[in-house]
C-alpha positions as CSV (number, residue, x, y, z in Angstrom):
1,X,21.5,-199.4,26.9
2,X,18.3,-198.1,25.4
3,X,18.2,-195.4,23.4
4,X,14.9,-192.8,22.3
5,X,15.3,-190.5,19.6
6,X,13.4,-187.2,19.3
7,X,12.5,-186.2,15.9
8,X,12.6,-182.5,15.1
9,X,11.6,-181.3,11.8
10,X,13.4,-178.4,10.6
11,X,14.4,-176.3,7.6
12,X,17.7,-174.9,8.8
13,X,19.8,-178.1,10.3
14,X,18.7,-181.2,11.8
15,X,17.5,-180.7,14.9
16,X,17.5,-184.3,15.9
17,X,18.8,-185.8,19.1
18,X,19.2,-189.1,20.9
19,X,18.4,-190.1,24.1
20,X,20.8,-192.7,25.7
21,X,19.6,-194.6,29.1
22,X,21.0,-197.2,30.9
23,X,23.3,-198.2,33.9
24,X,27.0,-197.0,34.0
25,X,27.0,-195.2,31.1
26,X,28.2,-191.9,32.3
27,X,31.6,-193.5,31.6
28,X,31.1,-193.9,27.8
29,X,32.2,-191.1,26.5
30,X,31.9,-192.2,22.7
31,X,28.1,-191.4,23.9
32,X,29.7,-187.7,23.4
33,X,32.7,-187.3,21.8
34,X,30.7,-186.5,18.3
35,X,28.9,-183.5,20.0
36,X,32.6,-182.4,21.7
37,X,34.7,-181.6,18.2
38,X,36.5,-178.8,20.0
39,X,38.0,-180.9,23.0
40,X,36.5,-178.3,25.6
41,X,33.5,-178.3,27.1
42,X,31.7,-176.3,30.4
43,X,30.5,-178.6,32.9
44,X,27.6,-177.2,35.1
45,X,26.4,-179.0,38.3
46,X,26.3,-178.1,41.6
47,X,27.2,-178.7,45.5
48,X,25.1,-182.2,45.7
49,X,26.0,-183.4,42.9
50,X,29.5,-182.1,41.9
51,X,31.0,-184.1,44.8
52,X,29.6,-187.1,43.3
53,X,30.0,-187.2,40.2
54,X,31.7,-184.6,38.5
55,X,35.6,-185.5,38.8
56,X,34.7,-189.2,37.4
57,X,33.1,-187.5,34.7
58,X,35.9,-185.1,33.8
59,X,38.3,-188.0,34.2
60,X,36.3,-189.6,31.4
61,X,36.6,-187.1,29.4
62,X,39.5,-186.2,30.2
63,X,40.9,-189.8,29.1
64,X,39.5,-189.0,25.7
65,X,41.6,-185.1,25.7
66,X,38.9,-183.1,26.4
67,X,39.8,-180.4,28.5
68,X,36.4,-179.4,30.6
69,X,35.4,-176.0,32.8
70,X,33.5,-177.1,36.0
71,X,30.9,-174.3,37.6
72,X,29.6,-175.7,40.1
73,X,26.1,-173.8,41.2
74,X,24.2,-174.1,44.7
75,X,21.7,-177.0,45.3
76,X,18.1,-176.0,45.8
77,X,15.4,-174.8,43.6
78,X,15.5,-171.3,45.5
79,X,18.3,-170.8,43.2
80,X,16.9,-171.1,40.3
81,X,17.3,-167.2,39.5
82,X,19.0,-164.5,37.9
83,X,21.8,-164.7,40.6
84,X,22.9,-168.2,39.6
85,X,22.4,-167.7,36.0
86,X,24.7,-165.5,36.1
87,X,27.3,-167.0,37.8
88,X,27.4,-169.2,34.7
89,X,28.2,-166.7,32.4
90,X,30.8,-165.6,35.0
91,X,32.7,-168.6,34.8
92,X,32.0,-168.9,30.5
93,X,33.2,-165.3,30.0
94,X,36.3,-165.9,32.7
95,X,37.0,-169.1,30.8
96,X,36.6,-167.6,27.3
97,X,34.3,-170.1,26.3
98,X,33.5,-169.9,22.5
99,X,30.4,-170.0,20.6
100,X,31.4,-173.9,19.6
101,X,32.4,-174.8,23.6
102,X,29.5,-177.2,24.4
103,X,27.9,-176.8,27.7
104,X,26.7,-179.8,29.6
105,X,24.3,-180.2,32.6
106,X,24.9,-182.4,34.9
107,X,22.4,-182.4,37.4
108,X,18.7,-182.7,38.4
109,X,15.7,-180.5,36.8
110,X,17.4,-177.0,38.0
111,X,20.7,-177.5,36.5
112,X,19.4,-178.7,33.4
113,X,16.7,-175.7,33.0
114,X,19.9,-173.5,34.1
115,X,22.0,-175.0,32.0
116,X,19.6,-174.7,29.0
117,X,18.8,-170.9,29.7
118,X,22.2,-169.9,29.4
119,X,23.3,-172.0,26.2
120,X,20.4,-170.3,24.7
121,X,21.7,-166.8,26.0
122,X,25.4,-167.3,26.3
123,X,27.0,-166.1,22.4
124,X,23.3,-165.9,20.9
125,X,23.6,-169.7,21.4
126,X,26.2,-172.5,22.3
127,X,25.6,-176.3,21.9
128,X,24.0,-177.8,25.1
129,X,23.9,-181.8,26.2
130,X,22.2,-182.8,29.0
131,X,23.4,-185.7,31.9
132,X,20.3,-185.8,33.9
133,X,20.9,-187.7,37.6
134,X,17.5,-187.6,38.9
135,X,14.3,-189.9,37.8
136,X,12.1,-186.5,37.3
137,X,14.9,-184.9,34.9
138,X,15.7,-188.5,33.0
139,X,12.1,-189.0,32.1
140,X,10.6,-185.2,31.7
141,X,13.1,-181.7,32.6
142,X,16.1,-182.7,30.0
143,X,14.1,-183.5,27.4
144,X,12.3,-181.7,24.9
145,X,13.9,-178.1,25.4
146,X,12.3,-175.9,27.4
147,X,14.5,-174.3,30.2
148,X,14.5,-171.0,32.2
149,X,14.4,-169.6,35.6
150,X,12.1,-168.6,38.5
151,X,10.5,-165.0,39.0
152,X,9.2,-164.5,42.5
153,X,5.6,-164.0,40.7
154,X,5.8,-167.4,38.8
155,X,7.7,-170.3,38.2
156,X,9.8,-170.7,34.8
157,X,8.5,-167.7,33.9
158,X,11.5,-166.2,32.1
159,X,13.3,-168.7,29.5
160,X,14.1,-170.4,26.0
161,X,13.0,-173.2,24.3
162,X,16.5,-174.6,23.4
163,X,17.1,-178.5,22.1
164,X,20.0,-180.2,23.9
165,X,21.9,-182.0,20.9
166,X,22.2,-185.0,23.3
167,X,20.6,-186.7,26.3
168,X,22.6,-189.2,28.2
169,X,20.8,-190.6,31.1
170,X,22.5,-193.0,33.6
171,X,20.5,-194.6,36.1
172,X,23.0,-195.8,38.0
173,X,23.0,-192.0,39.1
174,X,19.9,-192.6,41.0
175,X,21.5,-195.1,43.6
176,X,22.5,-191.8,45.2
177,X,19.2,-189.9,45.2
178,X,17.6,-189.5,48.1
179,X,13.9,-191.5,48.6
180,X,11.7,-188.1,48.5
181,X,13.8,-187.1,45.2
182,X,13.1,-190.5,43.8
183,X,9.4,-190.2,44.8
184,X,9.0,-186.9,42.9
185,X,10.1,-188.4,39.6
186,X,7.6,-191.1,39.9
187,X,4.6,-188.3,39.9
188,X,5.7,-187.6,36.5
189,X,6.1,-191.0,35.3
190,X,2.5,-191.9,36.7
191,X,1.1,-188.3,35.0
192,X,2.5,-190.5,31.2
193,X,0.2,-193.0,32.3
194,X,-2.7,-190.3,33.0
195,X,-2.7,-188.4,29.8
196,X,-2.3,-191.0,27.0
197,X,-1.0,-194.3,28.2
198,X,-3.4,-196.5,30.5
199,X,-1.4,-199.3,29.9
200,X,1.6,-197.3,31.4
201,X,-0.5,-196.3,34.0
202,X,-1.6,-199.9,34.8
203,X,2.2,-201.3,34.6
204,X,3.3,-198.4,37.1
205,X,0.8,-199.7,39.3
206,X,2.0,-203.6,39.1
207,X,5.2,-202.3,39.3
208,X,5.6,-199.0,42.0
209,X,7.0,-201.1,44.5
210,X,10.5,-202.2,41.9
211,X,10.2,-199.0,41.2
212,X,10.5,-197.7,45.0
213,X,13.3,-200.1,45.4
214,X,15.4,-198.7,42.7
215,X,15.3,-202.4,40.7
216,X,17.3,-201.7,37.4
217,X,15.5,-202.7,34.7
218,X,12.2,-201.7,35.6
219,X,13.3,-198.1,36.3
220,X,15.2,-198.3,32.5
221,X,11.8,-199.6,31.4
222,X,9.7,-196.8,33.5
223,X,12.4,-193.9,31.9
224,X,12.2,-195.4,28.3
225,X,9.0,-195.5,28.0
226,X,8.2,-191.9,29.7
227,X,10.8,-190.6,27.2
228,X,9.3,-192.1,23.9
229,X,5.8,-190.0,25.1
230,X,7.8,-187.1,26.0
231,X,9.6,-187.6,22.6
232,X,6.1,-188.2,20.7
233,X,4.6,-185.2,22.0
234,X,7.7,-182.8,21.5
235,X,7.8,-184.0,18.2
236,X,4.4,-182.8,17.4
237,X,4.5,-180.2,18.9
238,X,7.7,-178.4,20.2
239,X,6.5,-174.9,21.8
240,X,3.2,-175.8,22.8
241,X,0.5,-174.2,20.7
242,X,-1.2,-177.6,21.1
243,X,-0.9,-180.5,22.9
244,X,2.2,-180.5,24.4
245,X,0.2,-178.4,26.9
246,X,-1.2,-182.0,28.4
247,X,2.3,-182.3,29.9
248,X,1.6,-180.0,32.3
249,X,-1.4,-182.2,34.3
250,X,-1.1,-181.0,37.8
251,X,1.1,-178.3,37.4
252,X,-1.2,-175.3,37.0
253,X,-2.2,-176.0,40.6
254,X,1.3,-177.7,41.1
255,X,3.3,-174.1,40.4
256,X,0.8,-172.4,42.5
257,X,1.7,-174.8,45.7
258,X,5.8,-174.3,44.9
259,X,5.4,-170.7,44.6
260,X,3.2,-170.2,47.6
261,X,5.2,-172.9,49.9
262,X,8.6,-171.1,48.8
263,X,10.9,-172.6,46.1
264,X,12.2,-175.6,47.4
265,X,9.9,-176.3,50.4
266,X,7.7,-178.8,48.5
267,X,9.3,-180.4,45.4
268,X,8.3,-180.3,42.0
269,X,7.3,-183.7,41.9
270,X,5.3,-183.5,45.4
271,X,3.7,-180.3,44.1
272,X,2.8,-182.1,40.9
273,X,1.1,-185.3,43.0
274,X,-1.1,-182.9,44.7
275,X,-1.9,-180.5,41.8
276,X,-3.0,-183.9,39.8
277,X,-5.5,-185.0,42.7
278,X,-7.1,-181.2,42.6
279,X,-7.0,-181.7,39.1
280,X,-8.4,-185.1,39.2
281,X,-11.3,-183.8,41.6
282,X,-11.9,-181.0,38.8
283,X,-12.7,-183.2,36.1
284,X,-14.3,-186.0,38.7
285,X,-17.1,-182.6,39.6
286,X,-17.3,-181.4,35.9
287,X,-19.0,-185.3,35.3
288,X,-15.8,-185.9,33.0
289,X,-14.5,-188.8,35.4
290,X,-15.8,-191.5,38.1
291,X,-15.1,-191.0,41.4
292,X,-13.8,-194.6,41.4
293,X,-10.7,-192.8,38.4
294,X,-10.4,-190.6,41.3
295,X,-9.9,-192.9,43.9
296,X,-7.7,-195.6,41.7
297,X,-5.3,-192.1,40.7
298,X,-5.3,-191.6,44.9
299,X,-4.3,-194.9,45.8
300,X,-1.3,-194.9,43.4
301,X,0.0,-191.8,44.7
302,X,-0.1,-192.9,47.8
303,X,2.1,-196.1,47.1
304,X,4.1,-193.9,45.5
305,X,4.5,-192.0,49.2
306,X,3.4,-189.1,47.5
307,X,1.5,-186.1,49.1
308,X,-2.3,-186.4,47.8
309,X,-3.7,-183.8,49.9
310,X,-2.4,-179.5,49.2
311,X,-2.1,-176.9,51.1
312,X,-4.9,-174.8,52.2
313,X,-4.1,-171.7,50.6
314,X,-7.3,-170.4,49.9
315,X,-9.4,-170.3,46.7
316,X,-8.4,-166.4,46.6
317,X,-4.6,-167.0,47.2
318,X,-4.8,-170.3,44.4
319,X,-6.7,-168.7,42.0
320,X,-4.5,-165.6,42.4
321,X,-1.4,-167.5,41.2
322,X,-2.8,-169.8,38.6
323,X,-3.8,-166.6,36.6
324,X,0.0,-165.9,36.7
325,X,0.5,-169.3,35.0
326,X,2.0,-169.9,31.1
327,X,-0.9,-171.3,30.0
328,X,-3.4,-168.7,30.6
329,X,-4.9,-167.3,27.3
330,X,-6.8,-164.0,26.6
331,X,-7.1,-163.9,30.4
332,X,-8.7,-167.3,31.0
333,X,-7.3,-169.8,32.8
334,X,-6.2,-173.5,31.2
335,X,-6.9,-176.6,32.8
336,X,-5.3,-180.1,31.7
337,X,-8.3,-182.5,33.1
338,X,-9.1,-186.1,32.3
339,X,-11.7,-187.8,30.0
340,X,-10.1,-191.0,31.2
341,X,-7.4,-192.4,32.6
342,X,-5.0,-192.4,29.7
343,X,-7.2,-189.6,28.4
344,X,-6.1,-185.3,28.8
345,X,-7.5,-182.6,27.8
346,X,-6.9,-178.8,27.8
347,X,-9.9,-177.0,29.3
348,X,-10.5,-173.4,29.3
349,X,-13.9,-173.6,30.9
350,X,-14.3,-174.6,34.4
351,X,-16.9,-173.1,36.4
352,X,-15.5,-170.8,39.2
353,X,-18.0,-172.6,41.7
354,X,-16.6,-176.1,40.9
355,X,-13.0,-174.2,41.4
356,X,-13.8,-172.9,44.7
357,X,-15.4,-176.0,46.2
358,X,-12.8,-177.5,45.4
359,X,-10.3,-175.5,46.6
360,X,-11.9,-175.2,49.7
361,X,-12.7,-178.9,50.2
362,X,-10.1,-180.8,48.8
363,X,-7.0,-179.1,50.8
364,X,-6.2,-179.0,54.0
365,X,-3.7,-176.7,56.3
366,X,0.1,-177.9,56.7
C-alpha cells in the first residue's frame, strides 16, 4: 500500500488527511476505524456499484462493530441533482444520523461529489471519507474537496468545498469497471502530465498500454503519482483563487460538451479528452505551442481510445456555455492553455477569432 498525504494548513483543527491506495484494501478497516469513533456510519453508493461491493464492505465493518446505514442512489451522472441529494438526507434524517455519524462514498465521481455536498449540508457539517472505485475519482474527484451537483445551466454549479478526513482507494475496484470508464480516468491522469509533469506525461506514454490492461502496479504507480500533484496543488491552494484553476485543462470546453450532449451521454473523462485537444489547438494558434505538442498530445489520446475530435455544436452554442462556466471572471472567459507540455497556464485573453476558427474547424458533427 502507498499512501499520499494532503497537507492543509489551518487555524481551527488539522485539516490533514491521508490518502491510502493499493489492491484489496477495502477490507482493512484499521484504514478507518480512527475516523469511525461512534461505531455508525452512512454508506452511500448506488445501483452499479452497491451490488458489488457494498455488503463486503459493511461485513468489514461490521466485523469491527460498526453498525452502518446503506442509501443506495441511481447510477448515471443525470442524477447528479437536487432529487438525489435529497434522497440522502432522507435516509440521514430517517436514520437519525448525528452530527458525529461519518458519511462515506463509495462510488465513482458522482457519488463522491454527492456524498461531499451533503456532509457539507447535512447538520451544518458531518465528517465525510471517501472510497473511490473508479480510476477518474482515485486520482482526481475524491480528493481535494470540492463536491456539488448539476444545474441544467451548468455543471457543478451548486456545491461546497468540504475535505474528506480520509481517502481510501482500492484498485482492485477497478477489475470491475468497464473499459470506456477506465478510459476516462486515464484523460485525467494524462492532463497531470500536461500541466506540470512532462516526465509523467512521458511515462504515461511508455506505459498506456499496462495501463489499458489494468496491470497492478503501474496503475498504483499512475494513481500515486496523480494524487501527490493533486495533493501539491490543493495544498497551495485549496479554493482556487490561483493555480488550482490549471486542474481544470479541458474542462471549460469539457463541461460545455457534457452539458450540451446531456449528462451522461459523453463521460466526464471523454468530454475532458476532447476539451484538452480544443484546448491544445487554442494555445497551438495563439503561437504558445508547436503543432508537433499538438500532434504528440493527439496520438496519446488516441492510445488511450479516447475521443480527440467534439461535437460540432457551433461556436455560438460553445461559447454560450463556457460563459456559464466557474471560472469566468468579471465577465471574461478563462482558458487553461499550454506553454509546454508539462507547462499550464490560466488565460483570460484569447482572441474571439482564434475561438471561432477553432470551434468551427476543429469539431465535427456526431
Amino acid at each position: 500500500m502507498q499512501t499520499v498525504t494532503v497537507n492543509l494548513v489551518s487555524t481551527s483543527a488539522p485539516r490533514s488527511y491521508p490518502i491510502h491506495i493499493g489492491a484489496d484494501i477495502l477490507t482493512q478497516p484499521e484504514l478507518l476505524l480512527d475516523y469511525l469513533g461512534q461505531k455508525r456510519a452512512a454508506i452511500v453508493t448506488n445501483t452499479t456499484v452497491g451490488p458489488l461491493y457494498l455488503e463486503k464492505f459493511r461485513a468489514t465493518l461490521a466485523a469491527h462493530d460498526v453498525v452502518s446505514v446503506p442509501i443506495v442512489l441511481p447510477d448515471g451522472e443525470e442524477y447528479k441533482n437536487w432529487e438525489t441529494l435529497n434522497l440522502i438526507f432522507d435516509a440521514l434524517l430517517t436514520h437519525r444520523c448525528e452530527r458525529n455519524t461519518p458519511i462515506i462514498a463509495l462510488g465513482g465521481g458522482v457519488v463522491g461529489d454527492l456524498t461531499g455536498f451533503a456532509a457539507a449540508s447535512y447538520l451544518r457539517g458531518v465528517p465525510f471519507i471517501q472510497v473511490p472505485t473508479t480510476l477518474l475519482a482515485q486520482v482526481d474527484s475524491s480528493v481535494g474537496g470540492k463536491t456539488g451537483i448539476n444545474h441544467p445551466l451548468g455543471k457543478n454549479m451548486i456545491g461546497a468545498f468540504y475535505q474528506p478526513q480520509a481517502v481510501v482507494a482500492d484498485t482492485s475496484t477497478l477489475d470491475t469497471l468497464p473499459d470506456r470508464e477506465l478510459r476516462a480516468g486515464i484523460a485525467e491522469v494524462i492532463k497531470y502530465g500536461l500541466i506540470r509533469d512532462p516526465a509523467f506525461f512521458g511515462w504515461i506514454e511508455s506505459h498506456i498500454e499496462l495501463l489499458l490492461e489494468r496491470e497492478s502496479s503501474i496503475l498504483i504507480d499512475a494513481i500515486k503519482r496523480s494524487c501527490q500533484h493533486k495533493a501539491e496543488v490543493v495544498e497551495a491552494d485549496e479554493r482556487e483563487s490561483g493555480m488550482r484553476a490549471l486542474l481544470n485543462l479541458g474542462h471549460t470546453f469539457g463541461h460545455a460538451i457534457e452539458n450540451a450532449m446531456g449528462y451522461g451521454n459523453w463521460l466526464h473523462g471523454e468530454a475532458v479528452a476532447a476539451g484538452t485537444i480544443l484546448a491544445a489547438e487554442v494555445s497551438q494558434r495563439m503561437g504558445m505551442i508547436g503543432e508537433g505538442d499538438v500532434d504528440r498530445i493527439r496520438n496519446l489520446y488516441v492510445k488511450a481510445g479516447l475521443p480527440v475530435i467534439a461535437p460540432n455544436l457551433g461556436p455560438e452554442k460553445y461559447l454560450h456555455l463556457m460563459g456559464l462556466d466557474k471560472k469566468v471572471q468579471g465577465g471574461k472567459m478563462r482558458f487553461i492553455l499550454l506553454e509546454d507540455i508539462g507547462r499550464a497556464v490560466v488565460h483570460a485573453g484569447v482572441p474571439s477569432p482564434i475561438l471561432t476558427e477553432v470551434l468551427t474547424e476543429c469539431t465535427a458533427d456526431a
